[in-house]
N, C-alpha and C positions, 0 to 999 in steps of 0.2 A: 250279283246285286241282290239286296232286299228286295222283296216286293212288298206293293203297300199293303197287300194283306196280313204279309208278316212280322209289317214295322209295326217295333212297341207302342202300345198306347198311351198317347199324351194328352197332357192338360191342354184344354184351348188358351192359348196367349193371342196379344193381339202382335200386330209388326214391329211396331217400338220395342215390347218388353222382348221377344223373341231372341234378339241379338245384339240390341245397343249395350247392355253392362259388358258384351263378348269383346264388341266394339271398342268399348271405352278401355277395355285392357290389353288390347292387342296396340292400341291408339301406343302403348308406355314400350310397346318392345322393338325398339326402332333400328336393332341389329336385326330383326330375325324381319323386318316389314324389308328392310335394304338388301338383308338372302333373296327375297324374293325379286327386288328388282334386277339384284346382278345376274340372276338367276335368267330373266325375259329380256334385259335392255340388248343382247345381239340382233334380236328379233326383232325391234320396235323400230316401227317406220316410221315418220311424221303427220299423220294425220291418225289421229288413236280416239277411236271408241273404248271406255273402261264402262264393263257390266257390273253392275251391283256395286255403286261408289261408294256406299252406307256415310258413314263421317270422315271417308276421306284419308284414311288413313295410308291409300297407293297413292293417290289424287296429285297429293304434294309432289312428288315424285315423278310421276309421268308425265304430269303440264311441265315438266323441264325437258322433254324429248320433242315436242311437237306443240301441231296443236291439238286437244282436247276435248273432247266432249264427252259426258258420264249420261248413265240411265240407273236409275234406282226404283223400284216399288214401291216406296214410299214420298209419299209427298210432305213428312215431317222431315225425314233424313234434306231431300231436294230444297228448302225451305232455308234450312239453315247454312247449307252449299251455299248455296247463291250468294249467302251475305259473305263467307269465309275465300267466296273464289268469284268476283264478280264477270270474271273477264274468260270464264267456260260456259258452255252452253249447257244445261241441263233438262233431262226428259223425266218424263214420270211413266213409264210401259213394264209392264210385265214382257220377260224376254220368252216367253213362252207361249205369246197374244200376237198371230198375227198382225196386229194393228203398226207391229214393229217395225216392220219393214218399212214403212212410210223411210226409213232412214238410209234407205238404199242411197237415194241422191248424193247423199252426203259424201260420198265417194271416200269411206275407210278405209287404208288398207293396213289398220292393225286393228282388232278389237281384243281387249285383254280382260280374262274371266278368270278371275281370285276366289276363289271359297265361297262358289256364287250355286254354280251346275248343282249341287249333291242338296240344296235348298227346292230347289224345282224339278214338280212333280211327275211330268212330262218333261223328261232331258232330251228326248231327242227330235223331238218339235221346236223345243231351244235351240237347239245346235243346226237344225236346218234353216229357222230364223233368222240366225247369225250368217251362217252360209251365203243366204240369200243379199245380206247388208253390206257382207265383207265384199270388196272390188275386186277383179279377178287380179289372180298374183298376190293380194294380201294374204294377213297370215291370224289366224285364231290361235293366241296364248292362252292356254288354260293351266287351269291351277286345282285341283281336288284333291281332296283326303281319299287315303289311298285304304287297301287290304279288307275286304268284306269280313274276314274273319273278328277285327276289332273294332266292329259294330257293337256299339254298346252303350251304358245308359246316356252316356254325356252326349255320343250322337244323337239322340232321342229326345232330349233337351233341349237340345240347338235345331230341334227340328230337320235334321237331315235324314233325306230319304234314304240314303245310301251311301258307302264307300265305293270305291271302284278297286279293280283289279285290271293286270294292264292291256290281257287281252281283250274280255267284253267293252275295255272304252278304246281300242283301237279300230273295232268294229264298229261298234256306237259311230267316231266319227266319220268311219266310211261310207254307213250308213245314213249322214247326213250331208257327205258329198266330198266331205274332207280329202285331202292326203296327208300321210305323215311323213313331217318331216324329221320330228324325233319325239322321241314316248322314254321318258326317265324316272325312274324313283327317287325322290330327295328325303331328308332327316330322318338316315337311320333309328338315330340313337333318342328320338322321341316318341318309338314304337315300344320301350319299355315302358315310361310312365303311360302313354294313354292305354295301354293293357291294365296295367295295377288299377286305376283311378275307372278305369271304365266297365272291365269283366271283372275285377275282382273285388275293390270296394263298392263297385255298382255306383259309383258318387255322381248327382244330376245336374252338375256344373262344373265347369274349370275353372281349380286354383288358381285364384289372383297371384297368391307367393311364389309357386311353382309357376306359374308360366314368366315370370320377371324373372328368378333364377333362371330358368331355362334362356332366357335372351342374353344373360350374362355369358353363355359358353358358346354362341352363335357365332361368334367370327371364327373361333378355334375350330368349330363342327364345318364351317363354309372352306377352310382351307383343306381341312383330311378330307371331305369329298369332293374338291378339284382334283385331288391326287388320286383318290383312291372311290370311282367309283361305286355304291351303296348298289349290291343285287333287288337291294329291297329297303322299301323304307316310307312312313308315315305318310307320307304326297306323292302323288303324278303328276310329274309335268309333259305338256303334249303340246310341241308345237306344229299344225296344223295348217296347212295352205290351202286355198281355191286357185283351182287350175284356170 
């Protein structure tokens, strides 16, 4: 992992500008947002906490397994939820703030974390938070960008503290109480571009064109890693239980 002594330095943004244009382009890739569901839906139980809902882009998707409730750090993102989903509950918590847990009652036992963890600063203060919320027997889906080694300007951009690698986040969640239930690499083959665009053009955003090509070859990329799983590859998926 980086340490934040040795993450690049960035311009101060505020929450909005940080992720919503990432948002609003990831919102158009609606093969590679459906990878990620077929990717979690064996997992998903009926009663689902989804961290970091931003505009919603999982949202859609998971209010059709259960019922729903989202948290976001933002209270512009949560604002406009409401009018777009009236019938989910929505929170406004830092998953990294104590205060979280207030949500224990709630009796979760799925909570699902998409490209949420490698954003916060304190991951493993997040993940024990969670721990604490998730009902025993539920299961914690996580989702992060993977390989420390392709650390690079775009992640610095997007404000991530880090990639992961699979051992330090199998630890990570043991260390926060977890068990695994399974720890997988997903999208090889988008471990080229964010190499060229990241270490070697140094580029301090992702391509709008290139990431909608890229959703263009996502069903064909979804079925060669049914078959053939990827040693290594762009994301971690970890699916994680409390005992």
């Amino acid at each position: 992992m980086i340490s934040d002594g040795n993450r690049p330095q960035i311009r101060e943004k505020n929450i909005i500008d940080i992720g919503h244009e990432t948002l609003k382009t990831f919102s158009l890739t609606h093969n590679y947002n459906l990878w990620i569901i077929h990717l979690l839906a064996p997992y998903m139980g009926k009663n689902i906490l989804e961290i970091g809902c931003g505009i919603g882009n999982l949202t859609f998707y998971l209010q059709k397994f259960g019922k729903l409730s989202c948290i976001d750090i933002s209270d512009y993102y949560i604002a406009h939820m409401k009018i777009d989903y009236p019938n989910i509950r929505f929170y406004n918590y830092d998953v990294s703030d104590r205060s979280i847990t207030v949500l224990k009652k709630e009796g979760f036992d799925t909570i699902v974390c998409v490209n949420v963890l490698e954003h916060v600063r304190d991951d493993l203060t997040a993940l024990r938070n969670v721990h604490e919320i998730l009902d025993p027997g539920g299961r914690l889906l996580l989702y992060v960008p993977a390989l420390r080694q392709l650390y690079g300007s775009v992640d610095a951009d997007l404000d991530h503290y880090r990639r992961y690698d699979k051992a330090p986040l199998e630890s990570l969640l043991k260390d926060a109480g977890f068990e695994i239930e399974k720890l997988f690499y997903s999208n090889f083959l988008a471990i080229f571009g964010w190499f060229f665009n990241s270490k070697i053009q140094r580029k301090k955003e992702l391509s709008f064109w290139q990431t909608i090509l890229f959703d263009k070859f996502v069903p064909y990329l979804e079925k060669i890693e049914k078959k053939l799983k990827p040693p290594v590859g762009m994301t971690l998926v970890a699916i994680a239980c409390k005992a």
